[in-house]
N, CA, C and O atoms as a GROMACS GRO file, in nm:
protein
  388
    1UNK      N    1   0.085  -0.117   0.000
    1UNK     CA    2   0.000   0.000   0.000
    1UNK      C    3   0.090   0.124   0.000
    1UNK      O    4   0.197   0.130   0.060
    2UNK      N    5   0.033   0.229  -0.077
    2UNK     CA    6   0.129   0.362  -0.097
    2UNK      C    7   0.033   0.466  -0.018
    2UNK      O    8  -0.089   0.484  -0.011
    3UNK      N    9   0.168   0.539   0.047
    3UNK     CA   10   0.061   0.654   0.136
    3UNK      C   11  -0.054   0.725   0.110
    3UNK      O   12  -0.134   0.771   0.192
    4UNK      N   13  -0.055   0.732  -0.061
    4UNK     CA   14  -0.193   0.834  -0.062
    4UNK      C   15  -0.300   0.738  -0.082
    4UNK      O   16  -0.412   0.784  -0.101
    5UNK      N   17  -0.284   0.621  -0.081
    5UNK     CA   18  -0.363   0.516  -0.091
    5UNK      C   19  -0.406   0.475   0.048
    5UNK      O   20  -0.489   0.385   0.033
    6UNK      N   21  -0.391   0.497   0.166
    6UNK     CA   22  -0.351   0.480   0.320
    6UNK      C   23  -0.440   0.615   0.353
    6UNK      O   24  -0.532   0.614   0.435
    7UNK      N   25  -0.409   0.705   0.295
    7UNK     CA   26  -0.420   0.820   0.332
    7UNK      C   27  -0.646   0.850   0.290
    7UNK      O   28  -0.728   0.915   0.356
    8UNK      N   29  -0.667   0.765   0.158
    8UNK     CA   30  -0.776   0.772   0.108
    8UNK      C   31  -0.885   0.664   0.244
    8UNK      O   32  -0.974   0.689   0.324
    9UNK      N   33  -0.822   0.566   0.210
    9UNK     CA   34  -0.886   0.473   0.364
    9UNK      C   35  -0.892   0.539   0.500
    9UNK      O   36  -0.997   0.522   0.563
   10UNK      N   37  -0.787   0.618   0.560
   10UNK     CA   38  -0.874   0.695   0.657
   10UNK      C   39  -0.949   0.788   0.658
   10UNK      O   40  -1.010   0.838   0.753
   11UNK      N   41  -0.948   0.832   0.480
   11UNK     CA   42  -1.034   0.942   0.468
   11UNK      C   43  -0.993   1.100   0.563
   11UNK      O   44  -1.053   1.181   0.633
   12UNK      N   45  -0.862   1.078   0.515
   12UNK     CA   46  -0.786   1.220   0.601
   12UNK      C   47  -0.855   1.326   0.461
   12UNK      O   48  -0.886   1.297   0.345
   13UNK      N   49  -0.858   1.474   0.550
   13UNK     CA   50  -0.912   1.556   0.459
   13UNK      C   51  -0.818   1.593   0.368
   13UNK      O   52  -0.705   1.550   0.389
   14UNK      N   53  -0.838   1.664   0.268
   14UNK     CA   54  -0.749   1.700   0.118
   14UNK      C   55  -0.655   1.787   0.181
   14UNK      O   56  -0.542   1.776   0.133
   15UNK      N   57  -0.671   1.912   0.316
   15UNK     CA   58  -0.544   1.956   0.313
   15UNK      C   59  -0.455   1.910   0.396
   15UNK      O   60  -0.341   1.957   0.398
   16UNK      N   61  -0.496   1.807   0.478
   16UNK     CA   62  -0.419   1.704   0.535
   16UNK      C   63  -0.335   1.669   0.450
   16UNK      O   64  -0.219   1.707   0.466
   17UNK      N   65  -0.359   1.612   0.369
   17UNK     CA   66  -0.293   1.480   0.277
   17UNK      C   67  -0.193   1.610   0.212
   17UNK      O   68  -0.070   1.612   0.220
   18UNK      N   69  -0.253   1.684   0.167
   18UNK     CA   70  -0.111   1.829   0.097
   18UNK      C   71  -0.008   1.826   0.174
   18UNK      O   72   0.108   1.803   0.142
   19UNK      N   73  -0.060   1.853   0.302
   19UNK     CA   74   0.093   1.876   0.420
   19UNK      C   75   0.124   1.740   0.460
   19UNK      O   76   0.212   1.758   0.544
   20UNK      N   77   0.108   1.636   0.452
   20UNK     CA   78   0.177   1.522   0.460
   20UNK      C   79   0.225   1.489   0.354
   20UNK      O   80   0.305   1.403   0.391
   21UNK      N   81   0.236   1.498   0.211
   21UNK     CA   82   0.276   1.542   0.062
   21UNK      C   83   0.422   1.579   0.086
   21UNK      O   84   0.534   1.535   0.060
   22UNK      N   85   0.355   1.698   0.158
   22UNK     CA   86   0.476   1.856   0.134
   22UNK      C   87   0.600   1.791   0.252
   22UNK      O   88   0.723   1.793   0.240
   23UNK      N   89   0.530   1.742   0.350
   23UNK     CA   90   0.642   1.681   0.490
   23UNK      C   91   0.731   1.608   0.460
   23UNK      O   92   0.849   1.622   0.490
   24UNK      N   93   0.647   1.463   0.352
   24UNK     CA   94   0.740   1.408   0.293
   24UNK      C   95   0.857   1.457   0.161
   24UNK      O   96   0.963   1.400   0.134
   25UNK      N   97   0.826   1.523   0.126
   25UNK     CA   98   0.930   1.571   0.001
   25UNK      C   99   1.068   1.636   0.105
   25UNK      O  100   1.189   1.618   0.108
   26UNK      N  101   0.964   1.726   0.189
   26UNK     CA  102   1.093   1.777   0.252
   26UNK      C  103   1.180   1.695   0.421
   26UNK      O  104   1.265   1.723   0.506
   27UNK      N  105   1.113   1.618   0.394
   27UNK     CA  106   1.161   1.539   0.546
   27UNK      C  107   1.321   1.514   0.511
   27UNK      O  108   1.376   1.477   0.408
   28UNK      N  109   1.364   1.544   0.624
   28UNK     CA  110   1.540   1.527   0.670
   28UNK      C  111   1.596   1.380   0.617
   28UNK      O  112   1.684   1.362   0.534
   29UNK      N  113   1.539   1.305   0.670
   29UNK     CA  114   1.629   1.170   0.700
   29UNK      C  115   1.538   1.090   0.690
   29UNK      O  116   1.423   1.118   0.654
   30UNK      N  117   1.593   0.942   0.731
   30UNK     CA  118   1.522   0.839   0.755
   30UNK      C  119   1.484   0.796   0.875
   30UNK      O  120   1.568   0.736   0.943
   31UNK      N  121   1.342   0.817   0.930
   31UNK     CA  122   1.347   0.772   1.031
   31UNK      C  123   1.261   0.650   1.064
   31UNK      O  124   1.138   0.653   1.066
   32UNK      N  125   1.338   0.544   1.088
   32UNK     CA  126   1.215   0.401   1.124
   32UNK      C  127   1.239   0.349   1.225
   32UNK      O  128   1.344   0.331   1.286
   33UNK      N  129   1.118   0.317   1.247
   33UNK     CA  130   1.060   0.178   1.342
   33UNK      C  131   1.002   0.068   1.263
   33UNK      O  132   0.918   0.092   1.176
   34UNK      N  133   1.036  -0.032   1.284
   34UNK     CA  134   1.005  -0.128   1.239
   34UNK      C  135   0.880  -0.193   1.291
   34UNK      O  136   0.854  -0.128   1.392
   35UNK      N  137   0.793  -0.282   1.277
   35UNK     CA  138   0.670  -0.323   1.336
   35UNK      C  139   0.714  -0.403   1.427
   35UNK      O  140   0.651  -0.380   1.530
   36UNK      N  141   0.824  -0.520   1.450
   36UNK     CA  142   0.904  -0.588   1.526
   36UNK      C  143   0.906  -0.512   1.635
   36UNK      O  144   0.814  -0.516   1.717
   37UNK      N  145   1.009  -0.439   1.648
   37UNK     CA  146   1.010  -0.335   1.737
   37UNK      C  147   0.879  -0.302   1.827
   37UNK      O  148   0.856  -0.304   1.948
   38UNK      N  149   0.809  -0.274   1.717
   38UNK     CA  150   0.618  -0.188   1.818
   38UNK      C  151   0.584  -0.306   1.892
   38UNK      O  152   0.548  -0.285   2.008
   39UNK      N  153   0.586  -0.453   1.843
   39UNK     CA  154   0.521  -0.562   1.899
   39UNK      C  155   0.623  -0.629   2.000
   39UNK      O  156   0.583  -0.736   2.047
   40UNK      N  157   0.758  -0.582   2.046
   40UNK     CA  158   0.838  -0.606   2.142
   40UNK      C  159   0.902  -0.516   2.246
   40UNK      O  160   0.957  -0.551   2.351
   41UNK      N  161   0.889  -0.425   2.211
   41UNK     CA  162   0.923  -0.295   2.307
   41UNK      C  163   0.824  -0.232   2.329
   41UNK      O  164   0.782  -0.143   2.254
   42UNK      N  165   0.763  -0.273   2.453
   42UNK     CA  166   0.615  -0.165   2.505
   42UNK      C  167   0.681  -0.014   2.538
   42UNK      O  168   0.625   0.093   2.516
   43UNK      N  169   0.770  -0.027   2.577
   43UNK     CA  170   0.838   0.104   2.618
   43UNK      C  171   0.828   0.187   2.498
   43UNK      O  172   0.748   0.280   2.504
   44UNK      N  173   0.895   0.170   2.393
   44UNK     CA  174   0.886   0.242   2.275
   44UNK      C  175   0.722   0.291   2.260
   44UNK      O  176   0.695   0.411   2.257
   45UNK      N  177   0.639   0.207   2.252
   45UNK     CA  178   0.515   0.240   2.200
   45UNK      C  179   0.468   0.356   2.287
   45UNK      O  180   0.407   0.447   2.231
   46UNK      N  181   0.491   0.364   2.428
   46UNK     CA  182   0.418   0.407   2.525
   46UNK      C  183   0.491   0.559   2.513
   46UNK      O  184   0.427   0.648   2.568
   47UNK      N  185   0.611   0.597   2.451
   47UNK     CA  186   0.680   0.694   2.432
   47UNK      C  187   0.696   0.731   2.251
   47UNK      O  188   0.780   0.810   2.210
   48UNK      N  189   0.607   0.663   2.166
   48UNK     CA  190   0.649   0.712   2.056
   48UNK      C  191   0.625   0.881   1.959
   48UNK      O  192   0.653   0.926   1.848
   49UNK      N  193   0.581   0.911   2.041
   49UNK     CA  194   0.574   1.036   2.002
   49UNK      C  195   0.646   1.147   2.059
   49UNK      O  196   0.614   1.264   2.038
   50UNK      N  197   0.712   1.122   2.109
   50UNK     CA  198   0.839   1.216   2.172
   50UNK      C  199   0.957   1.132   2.155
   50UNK      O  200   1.065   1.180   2.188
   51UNK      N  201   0.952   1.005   2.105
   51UNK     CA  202   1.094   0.963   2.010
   51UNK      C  203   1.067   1.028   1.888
   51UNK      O  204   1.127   1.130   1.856
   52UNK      N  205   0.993   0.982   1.828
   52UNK     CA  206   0.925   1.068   1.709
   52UNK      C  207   1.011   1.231   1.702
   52UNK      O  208   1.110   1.273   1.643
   53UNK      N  209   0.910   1.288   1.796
   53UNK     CA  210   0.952   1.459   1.818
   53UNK      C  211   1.111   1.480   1.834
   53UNK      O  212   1.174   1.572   1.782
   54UNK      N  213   1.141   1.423   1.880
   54UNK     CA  214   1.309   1.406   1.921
   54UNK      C  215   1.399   1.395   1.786
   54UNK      O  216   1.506   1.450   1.761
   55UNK      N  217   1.334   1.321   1.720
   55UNK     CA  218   1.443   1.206   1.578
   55UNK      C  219   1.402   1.377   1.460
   55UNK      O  220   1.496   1.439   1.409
   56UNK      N  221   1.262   1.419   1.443
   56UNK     CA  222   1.256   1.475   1.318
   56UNK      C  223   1.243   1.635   1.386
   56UNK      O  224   1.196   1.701   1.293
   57UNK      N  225   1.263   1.722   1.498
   57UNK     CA  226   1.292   1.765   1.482
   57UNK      C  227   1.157   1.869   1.493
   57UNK      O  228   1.049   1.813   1.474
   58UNK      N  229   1.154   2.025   1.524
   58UNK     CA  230   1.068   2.147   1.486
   58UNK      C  231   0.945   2.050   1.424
   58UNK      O  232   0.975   1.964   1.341
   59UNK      N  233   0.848   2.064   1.454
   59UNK     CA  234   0.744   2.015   1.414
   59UNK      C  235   0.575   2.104   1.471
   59UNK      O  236   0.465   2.060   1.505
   60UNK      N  237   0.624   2.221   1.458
   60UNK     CA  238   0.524   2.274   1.511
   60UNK      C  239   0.399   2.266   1.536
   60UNK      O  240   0.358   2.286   1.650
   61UNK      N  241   0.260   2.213   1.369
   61UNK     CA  242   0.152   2.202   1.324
   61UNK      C  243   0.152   2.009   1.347
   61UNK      O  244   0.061   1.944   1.295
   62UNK      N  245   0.266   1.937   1.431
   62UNK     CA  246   0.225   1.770   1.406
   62UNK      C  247   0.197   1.716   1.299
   62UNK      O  248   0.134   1.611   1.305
   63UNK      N  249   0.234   1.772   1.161
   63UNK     CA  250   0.247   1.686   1.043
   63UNK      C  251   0.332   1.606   1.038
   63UNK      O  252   0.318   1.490   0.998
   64UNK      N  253   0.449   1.669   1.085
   64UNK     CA  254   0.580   1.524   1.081
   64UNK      C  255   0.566   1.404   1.178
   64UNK      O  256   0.616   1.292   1.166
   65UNK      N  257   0.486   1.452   1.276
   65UNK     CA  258   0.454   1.326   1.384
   65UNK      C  259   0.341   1.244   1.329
   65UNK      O  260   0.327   1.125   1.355
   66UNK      N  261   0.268   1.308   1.259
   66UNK     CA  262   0.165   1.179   1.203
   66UNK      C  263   0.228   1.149   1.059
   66UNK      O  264   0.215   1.035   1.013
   67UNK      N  265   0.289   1.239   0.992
   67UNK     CA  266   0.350   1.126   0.870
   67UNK      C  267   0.404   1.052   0.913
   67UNK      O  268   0.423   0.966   0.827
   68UNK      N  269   0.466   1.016   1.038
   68UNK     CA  270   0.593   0.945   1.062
   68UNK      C  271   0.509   0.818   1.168
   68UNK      O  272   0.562   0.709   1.187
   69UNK      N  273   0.390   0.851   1.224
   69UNK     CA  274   0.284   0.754   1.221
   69UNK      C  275   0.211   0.649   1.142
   69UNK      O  276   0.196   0.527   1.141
   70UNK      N  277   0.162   0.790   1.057
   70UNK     CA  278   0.160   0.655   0.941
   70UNK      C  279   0.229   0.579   0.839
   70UNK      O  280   0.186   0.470   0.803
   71UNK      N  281   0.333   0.630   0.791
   71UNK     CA  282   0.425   0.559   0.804
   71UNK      C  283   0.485   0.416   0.853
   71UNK      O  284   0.542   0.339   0.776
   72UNK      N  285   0.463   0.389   1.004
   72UNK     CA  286   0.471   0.320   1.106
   72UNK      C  287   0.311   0.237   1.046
   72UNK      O  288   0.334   0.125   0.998
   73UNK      N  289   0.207   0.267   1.045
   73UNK     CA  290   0.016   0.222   1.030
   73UNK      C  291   0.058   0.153   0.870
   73UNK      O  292  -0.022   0.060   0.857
   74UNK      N  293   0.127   0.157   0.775
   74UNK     CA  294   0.178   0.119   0.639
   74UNK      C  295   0.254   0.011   0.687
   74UNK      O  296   0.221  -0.086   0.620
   75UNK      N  297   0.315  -0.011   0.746
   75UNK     CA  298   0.378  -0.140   0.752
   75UNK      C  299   0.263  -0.275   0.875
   75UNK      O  300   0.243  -0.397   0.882
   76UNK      N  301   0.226  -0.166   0.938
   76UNK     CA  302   0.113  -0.256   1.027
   76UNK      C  303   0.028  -0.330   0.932
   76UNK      O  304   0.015  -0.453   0.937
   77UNK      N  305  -0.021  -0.266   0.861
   77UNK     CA  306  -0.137  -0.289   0.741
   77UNK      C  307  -0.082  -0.368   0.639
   77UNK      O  308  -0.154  -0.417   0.552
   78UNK      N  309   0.074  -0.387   0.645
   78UNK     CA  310   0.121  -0.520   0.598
   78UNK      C  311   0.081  -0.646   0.672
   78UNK      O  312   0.038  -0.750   0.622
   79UNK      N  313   0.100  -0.622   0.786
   79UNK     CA  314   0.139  -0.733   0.926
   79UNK      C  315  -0.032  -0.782   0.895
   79UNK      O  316  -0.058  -0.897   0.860
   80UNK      N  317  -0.124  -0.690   0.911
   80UNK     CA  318  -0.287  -0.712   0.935
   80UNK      C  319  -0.290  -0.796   0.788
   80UNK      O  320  -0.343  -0.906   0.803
   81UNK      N  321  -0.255  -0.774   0.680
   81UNK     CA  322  -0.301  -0.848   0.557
   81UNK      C  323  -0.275  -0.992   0.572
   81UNK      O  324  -0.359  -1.075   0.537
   82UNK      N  325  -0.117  -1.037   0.643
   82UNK     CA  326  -0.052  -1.122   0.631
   82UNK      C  327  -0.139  -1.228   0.736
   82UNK      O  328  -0.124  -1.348   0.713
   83UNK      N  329  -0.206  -1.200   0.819
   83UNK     CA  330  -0.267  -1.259   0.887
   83UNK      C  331  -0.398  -1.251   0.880
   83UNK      O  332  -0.469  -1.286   0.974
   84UNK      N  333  -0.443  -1.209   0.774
   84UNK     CA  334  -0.565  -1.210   0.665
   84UNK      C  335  -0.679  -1.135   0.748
   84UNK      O  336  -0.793  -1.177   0.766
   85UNK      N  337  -0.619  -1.005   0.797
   85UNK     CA  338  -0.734  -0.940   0.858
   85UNK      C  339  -0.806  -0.853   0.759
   85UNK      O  340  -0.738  -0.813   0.665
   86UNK      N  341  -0.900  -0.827   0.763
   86UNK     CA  342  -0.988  -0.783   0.647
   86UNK      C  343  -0.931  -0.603   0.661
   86UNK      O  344  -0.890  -0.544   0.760
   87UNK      N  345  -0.952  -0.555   0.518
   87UNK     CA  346  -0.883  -0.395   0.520
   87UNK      C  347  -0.993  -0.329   0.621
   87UNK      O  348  -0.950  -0.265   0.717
   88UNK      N  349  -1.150  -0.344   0.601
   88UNK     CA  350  -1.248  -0.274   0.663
   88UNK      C  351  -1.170  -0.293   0.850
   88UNK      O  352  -1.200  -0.188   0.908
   89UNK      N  353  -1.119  -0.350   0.910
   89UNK     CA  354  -1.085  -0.374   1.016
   89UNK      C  355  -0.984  -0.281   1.032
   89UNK      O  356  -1.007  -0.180   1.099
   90UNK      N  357  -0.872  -0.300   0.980
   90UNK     CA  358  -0.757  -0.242   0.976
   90UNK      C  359  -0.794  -0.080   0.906
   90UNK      O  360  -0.686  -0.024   0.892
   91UNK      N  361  -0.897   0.002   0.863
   91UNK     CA  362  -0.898   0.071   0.841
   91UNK      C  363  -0.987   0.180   0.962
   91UNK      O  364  -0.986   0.302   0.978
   92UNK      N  365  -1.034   0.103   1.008
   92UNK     CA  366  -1.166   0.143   1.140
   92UNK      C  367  -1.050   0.157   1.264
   92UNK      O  368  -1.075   0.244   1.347
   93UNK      N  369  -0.940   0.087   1.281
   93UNK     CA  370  -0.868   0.071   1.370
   93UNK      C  371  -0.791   0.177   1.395
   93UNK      O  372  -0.773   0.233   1.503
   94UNK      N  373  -0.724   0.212   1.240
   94UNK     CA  374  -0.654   0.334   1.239
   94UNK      C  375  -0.704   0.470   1.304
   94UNK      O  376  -0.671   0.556   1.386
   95UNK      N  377  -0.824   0.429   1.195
   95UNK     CA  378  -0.900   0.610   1.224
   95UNK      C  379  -0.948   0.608   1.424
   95UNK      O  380  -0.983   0.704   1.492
   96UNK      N  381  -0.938   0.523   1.450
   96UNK     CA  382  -0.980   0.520   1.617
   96UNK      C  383  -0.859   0.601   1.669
   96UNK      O  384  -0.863   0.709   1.730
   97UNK      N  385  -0.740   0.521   1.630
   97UNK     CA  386  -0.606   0.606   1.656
   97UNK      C  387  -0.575   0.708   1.590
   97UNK      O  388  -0.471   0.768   1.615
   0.00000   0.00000   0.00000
């Protein structure tokens, strides 16, 4: 799945999806977590948004913290297929989060 394809399933609004567009073109570096990681380090999970804030940096408006979320929700939505969870599930799940 490709982000603006991710991005249509939660039904984020159109100028959402611009500034997550624009975040990614201009984002610094690489920053990952792996899904491994989320499903073995509770610590990480329970702090990921101030590792997040920490790694990318000025983020004033939280676009870089949710691109870098979903991001993270794109590889989950691998993990959910692989274990044949239906997209309607995995898409209801997201938007909760």
């Amino acid at each position: 799945m490709e982000h603006n394809e991710l991005y249509g399933l939660l039904e984020l609004p159109e100028e959402v999806i611009a500034r997550l567009n624009a975040y990614e073109k201009s984002r610094k570096g690489a920053f990952r977590i792996s899904f491994q990681e989320l499903t073995e380090n509770r610590e990480l999970v329970q702090t990921l948004d101030k590792v997040i804030a920490e790694e990318i940096g000025e983020d004033e408006d939280g676009i870089g913290i949710l691109w870098e979320e979903l991001q993270i929700a794109l590889q989950t939505f691998d993990e959910y297929s692989r274990k044949g969870i239906p997209t309607d599930i995995f898409s209801e799940t997201m938007k909760f989060c």
